[in-house]
N, C-alpha and C positions, 0 to 999 in steps of 0.2 A: 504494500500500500504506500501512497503518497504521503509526504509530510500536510500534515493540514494546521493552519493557524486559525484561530477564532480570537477575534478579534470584538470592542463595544463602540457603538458609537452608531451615527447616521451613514445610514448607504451612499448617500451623495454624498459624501465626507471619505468613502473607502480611496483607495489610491491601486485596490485590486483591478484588471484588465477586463475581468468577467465577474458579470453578477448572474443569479439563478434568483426566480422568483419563479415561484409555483400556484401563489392564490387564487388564479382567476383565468378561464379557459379565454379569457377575450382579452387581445394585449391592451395593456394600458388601464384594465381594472375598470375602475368607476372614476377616470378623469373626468371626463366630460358631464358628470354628474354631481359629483360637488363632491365627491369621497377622496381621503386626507390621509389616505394609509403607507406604505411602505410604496408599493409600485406606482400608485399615484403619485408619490412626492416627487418619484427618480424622474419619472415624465414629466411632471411640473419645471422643476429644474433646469432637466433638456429638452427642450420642448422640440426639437428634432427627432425625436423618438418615436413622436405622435403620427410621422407619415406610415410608419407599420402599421398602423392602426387604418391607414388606409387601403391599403392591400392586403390585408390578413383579417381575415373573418374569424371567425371563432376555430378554437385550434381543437384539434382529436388529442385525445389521452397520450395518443403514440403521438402527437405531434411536437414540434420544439423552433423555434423563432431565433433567429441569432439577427441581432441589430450591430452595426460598428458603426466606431465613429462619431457618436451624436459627444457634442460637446455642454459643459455646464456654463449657463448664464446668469441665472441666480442665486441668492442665497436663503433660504426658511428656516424659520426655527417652529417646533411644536409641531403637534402630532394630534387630525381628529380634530376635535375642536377648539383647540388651542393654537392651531396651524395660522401662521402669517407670512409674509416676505419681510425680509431680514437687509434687503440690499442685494446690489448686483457682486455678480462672480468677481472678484478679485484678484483673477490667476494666481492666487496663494498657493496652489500647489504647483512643487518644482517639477521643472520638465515639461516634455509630451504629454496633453490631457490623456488621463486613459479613454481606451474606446470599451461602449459598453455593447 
């Protein structure tokens, strides 16, 4: 097996290359609905992500979506109903943005 790191904190905060989110057969979750969760924030964020959501209809159990590239522009804090924007992206992170 792989070494695996588990890390705390906010997924748009990760500096990992790949994320996995499994909650919702439909990409993007409930962005477009007002919902404040984990995959909605990372989409809020990049909102480049959102074009999947244009070509991808609801996914099969067997199915898997790989997005790259989308870049962050924002910043949020809070989670759910406490969720706000915080300010724009700062390219505080060194380097290459990761692609997600």
């Amino acid at each position: 097996l792989c070494k695996v790191r588990i890390v705390d904190g906010a997924i748009e905060d990760c500096a990992a290359e790949v994320h996995a989110e499994f909650a919702n057969a439909f990409i993007g979750g409930g962005v477009m609905t007002g919902d404040f969760a984990m995959e909605e924030i990372l989409f809020l964020v990049k909102p480049e992500l959102m074009v999947a959501m244009a070509v991808q209809n609801r996914m099969a159990d067997t199915e898997v979506v790989c997005v790259s590239g989308a870049l962050q522009y924002s910043l949020v804090r809070g989670y759910g109903s406490s969720f706000e924007f915080a300010g724009d992206y700062d390219q505080r992170r060194v380097g290459l943005p990761p692609k997600v």
